[in-house]
Residue frames as a rotation matrix with the C-alpha (Angstrom) as fourth column:
UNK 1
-0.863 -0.495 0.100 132.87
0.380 -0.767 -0.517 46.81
0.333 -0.407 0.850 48.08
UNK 2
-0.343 0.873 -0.347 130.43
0.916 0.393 0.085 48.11
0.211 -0.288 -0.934 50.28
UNK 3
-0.234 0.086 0.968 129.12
0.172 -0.977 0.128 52.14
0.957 0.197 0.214 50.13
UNK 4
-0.975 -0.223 -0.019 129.88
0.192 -0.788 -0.586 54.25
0.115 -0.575 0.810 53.00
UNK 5
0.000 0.999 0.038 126.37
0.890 -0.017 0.455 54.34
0.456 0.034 -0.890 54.85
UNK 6
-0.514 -0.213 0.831 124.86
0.360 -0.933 -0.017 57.62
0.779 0.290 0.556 55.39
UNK 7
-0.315 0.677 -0.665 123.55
0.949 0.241 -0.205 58.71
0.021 -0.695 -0.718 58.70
UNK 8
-0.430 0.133 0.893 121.28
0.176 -0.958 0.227 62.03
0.885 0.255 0.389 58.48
UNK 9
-0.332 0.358 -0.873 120.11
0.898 -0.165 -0.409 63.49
-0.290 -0.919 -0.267 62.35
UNK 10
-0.170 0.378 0.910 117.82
0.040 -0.920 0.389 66.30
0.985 0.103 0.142 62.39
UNK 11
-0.989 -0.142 -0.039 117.78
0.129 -0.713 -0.690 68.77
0.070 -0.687 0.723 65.30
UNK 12
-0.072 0.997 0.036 114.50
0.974 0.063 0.217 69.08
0.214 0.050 -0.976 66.85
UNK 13
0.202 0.288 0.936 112.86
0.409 -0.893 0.187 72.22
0.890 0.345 -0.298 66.62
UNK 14
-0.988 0.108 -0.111 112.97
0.045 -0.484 -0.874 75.09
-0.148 -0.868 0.473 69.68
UNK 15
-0.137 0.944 -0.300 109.72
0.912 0.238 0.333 74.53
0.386 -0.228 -0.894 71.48
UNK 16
-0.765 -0.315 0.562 108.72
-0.007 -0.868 -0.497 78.27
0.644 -0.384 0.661 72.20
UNK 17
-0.135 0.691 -0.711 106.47
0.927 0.341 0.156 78.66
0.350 -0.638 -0.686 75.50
UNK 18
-0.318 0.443 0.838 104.64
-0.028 -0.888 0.458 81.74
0.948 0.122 0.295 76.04
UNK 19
-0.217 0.410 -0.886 104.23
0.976 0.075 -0.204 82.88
-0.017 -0.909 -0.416 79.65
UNK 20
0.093 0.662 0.743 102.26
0.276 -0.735 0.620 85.56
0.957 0.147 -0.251 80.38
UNK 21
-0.846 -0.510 -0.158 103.11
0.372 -0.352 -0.859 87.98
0.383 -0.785 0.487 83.68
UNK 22
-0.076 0.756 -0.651 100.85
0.960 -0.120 -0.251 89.85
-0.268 -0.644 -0.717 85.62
UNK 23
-0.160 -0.408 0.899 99.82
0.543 -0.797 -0.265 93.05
0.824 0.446 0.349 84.17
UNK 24
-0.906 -0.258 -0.336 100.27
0.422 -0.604 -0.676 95.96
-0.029 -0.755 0.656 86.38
UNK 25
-0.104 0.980 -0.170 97.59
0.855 0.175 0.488 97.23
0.507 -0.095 -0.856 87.69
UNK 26
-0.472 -0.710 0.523 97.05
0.070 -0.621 -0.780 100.58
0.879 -0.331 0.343 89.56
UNK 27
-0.908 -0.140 -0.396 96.71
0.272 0.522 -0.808 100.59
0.320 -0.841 -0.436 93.37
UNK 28
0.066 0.997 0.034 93.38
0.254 -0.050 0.966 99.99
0.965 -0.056 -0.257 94.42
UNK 29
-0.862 -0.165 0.479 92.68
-0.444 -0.208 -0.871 101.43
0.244 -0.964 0.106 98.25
UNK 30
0.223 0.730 -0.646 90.48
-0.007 0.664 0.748 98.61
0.975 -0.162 0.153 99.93
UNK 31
-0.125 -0.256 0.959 90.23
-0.895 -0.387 -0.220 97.39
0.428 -0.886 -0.180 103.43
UNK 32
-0.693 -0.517 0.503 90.34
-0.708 0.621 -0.337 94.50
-0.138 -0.590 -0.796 105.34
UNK 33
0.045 0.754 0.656 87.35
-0.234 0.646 -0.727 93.01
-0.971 -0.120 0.206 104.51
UNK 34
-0.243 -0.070 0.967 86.89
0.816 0.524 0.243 91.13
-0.524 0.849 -0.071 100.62
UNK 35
-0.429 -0.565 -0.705 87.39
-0.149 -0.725 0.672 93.28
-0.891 0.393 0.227 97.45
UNK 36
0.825 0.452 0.338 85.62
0.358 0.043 -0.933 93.14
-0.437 0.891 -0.126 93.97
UNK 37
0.034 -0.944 -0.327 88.92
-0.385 -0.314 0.868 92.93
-0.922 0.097 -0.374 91.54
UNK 38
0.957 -0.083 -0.277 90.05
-0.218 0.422 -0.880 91.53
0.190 0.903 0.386 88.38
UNK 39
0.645 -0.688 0.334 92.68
0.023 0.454 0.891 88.98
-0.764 -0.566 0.308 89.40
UNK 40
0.744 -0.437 -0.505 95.84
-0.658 -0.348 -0.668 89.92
0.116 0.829 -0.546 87.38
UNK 41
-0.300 -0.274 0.914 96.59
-0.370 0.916 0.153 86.36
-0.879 -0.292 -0.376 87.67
UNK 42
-0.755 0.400 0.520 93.93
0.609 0.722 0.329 84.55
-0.243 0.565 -0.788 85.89
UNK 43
-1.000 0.008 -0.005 91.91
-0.009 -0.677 0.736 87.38
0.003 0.736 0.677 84.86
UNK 44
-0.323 0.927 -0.191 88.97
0.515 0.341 0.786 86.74
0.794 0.155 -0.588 86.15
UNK 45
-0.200 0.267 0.943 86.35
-0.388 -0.905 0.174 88.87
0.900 -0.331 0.285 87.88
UNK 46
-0.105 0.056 -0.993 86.46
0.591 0.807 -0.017 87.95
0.800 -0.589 -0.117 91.96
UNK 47
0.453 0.050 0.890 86.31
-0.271 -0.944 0.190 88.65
0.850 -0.327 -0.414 95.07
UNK 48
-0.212 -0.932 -0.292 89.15
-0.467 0.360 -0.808 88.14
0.858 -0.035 -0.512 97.17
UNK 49
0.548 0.439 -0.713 89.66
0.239 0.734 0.636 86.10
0.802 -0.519 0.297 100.05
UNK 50
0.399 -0.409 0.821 91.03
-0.532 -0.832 -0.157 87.39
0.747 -0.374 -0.549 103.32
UNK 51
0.428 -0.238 -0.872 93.09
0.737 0.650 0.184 85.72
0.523 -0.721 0.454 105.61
UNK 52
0.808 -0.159 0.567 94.86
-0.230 -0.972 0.055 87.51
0.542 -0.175 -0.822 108.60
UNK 53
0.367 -0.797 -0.480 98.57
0.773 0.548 -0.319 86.64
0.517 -0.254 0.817 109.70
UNK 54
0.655 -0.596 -0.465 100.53
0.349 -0.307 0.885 87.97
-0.670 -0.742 0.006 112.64
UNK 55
0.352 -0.502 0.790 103.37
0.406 -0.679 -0.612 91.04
0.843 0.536 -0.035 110.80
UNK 56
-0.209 -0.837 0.506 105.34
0.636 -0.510 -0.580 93.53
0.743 0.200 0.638 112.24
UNK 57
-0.410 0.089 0.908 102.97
-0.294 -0.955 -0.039 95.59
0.863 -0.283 0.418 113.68
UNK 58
0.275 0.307 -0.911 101.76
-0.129 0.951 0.281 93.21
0.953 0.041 0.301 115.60
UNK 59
0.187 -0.752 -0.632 105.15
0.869 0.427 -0.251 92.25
0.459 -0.502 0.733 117.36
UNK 60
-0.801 -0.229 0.553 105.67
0.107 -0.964 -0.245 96.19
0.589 -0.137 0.796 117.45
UNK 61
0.063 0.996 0.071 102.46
-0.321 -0.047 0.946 96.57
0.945 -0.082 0.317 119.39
UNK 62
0.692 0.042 -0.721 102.97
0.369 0.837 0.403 93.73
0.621 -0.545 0.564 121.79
UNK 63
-0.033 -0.860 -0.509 106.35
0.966 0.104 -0.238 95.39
0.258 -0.499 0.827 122.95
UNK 64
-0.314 0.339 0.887 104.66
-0.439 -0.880 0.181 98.99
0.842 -0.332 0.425 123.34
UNK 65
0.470 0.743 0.478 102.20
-0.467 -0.250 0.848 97.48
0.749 -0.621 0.229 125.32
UNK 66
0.577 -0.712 -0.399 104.72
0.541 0.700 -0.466 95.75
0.611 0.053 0.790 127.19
UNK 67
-0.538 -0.843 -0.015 107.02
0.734 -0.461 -0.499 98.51
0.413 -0.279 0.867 128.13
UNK 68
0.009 0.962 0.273 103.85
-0.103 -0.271 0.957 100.22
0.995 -0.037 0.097 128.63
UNK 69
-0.799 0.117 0.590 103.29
-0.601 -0.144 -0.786 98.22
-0.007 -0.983 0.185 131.69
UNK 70
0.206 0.963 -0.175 100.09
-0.909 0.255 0.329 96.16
0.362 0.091 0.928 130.37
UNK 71
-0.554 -0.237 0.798 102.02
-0.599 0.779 -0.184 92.76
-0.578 -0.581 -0.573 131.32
UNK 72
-0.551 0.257 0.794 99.59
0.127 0.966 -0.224 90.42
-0.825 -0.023 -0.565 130.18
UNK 73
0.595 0.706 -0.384 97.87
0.129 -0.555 -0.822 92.61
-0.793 0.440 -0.422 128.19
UNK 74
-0.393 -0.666 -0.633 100.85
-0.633 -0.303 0.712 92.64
-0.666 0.681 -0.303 125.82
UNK 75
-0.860 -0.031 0.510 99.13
0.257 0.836 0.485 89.90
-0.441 0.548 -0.711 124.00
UNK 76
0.219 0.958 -0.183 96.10
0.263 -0.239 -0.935 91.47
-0.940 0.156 -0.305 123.26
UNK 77
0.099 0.008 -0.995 97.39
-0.877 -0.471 -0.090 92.36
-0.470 0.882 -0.040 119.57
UNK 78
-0.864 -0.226 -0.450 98.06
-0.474 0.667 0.575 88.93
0.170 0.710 -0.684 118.52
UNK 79
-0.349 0.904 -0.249 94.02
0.623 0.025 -0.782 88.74
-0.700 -0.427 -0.572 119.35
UNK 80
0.166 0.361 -0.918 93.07
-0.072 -0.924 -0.376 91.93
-0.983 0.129 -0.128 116.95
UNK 81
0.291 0.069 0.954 92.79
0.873 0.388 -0.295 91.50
-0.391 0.919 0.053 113.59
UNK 82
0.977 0.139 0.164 92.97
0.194 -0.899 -0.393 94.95
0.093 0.415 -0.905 113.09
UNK 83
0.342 -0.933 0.117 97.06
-0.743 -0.192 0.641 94.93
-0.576 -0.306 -0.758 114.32
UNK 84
-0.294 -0.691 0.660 98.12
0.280 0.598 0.751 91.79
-0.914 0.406 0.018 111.86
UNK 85
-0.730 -0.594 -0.339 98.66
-0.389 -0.046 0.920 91.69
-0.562 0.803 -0.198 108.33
UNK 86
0.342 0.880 0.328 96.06
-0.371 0.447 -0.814 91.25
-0.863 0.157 0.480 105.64
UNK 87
-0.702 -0.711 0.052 96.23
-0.309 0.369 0.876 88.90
-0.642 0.599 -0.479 102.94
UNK 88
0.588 0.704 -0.399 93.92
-0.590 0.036 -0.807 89.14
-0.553 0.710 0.436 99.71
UNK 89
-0.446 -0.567 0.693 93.52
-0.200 0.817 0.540 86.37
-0.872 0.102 -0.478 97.67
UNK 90
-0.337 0.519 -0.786 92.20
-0.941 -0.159 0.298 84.94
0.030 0.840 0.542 94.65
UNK 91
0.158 0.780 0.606 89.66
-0.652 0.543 -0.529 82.26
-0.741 -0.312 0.594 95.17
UNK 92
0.959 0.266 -0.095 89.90
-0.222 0.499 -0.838 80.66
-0.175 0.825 0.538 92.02
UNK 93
0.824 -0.462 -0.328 93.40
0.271 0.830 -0.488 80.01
0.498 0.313 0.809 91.24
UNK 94
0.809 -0.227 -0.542 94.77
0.557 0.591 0.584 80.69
0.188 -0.775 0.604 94.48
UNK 95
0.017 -0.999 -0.044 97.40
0.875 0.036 -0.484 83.37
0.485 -0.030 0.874 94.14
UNK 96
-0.101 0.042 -0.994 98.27
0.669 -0.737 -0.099 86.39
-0.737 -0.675 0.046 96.93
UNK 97
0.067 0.017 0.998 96.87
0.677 -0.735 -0.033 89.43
0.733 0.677 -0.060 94.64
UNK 98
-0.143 -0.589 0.796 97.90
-0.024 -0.802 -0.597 91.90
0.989 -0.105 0.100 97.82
UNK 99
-0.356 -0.280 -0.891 98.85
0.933 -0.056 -0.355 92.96
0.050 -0.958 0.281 101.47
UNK 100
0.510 -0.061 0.858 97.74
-0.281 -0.955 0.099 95.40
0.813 -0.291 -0.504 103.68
UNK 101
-0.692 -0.673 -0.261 100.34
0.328 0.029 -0.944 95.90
0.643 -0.739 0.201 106.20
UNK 102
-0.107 0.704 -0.702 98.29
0.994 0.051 -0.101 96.32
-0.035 -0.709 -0.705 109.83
UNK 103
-0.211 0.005 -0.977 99.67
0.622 -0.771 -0.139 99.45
-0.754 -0.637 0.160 110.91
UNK 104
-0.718 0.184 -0.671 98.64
-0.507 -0.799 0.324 101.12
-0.477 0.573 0.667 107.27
UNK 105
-0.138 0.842 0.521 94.89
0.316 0.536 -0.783 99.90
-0.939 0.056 -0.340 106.36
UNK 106
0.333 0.570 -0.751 95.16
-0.322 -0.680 -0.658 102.51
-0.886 0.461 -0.043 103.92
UNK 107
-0.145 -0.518 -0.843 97.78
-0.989 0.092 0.114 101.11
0.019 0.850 -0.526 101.20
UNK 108
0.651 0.428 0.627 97.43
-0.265 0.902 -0.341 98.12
-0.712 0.056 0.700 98.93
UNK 109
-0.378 -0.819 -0.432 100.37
-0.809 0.065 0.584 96.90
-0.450 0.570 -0.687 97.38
UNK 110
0.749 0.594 -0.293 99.76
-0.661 0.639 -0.394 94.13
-0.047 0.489 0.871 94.53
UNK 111
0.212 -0.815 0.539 102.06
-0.206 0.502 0.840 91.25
-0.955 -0.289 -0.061 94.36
């Protein structure tokens, strides 16, 4: 007679993984040009990078100047840095750490 083999299975553990958000920061009032920050990414001390992308005001521009009457001249905002969208980066590990929207230089929103 042959005994009734036993089969024992263990459950592997829960693997716990600790992510870490962005801490909140309060709004810094910068301007288009690079920023001295602490990237509330990676935490490290930087100074952003600035790229400038065609936005809203922009397009809004273009069709003033437009109805205006400028004709060709409607393109002159997508020429102006000052009329598009800034975008502040973090050099080091690459994520968008805020916008200024053209038509308000004055407000920095963090992402």
């Amino acid at each position: 007679m042959t005994q009734p083999s036993v089969i024992v299975m263990q459950t592997p553990s829960p693997q716990i993984i600790h992510t870490q958000a962005p801490s909140t920061l309060p709004p810094m009032k910068v301007t288009a040009s690079p920023a001295h920050m602490t990237c509330p990414y990676c935490r490290t001390n930087i100074v952003t990078s600035v790229t400038h992308k065609t936005g809203s005001c922009t397009w809004l521009s273009a069709v003033i100047c437009l109805f205006v009457g400028c004709g060709v001249g409607a393109f002159i905002p997508f020429c102006l840095d000052s009329a598009k969208d800034v975008y502040h980066g973090c050099p080091g590990c690459k994520a968008q750490v805020g916008v200024i929207v053209g038509c308000k230089i004055s407000t920095f929103s963090m992402q």
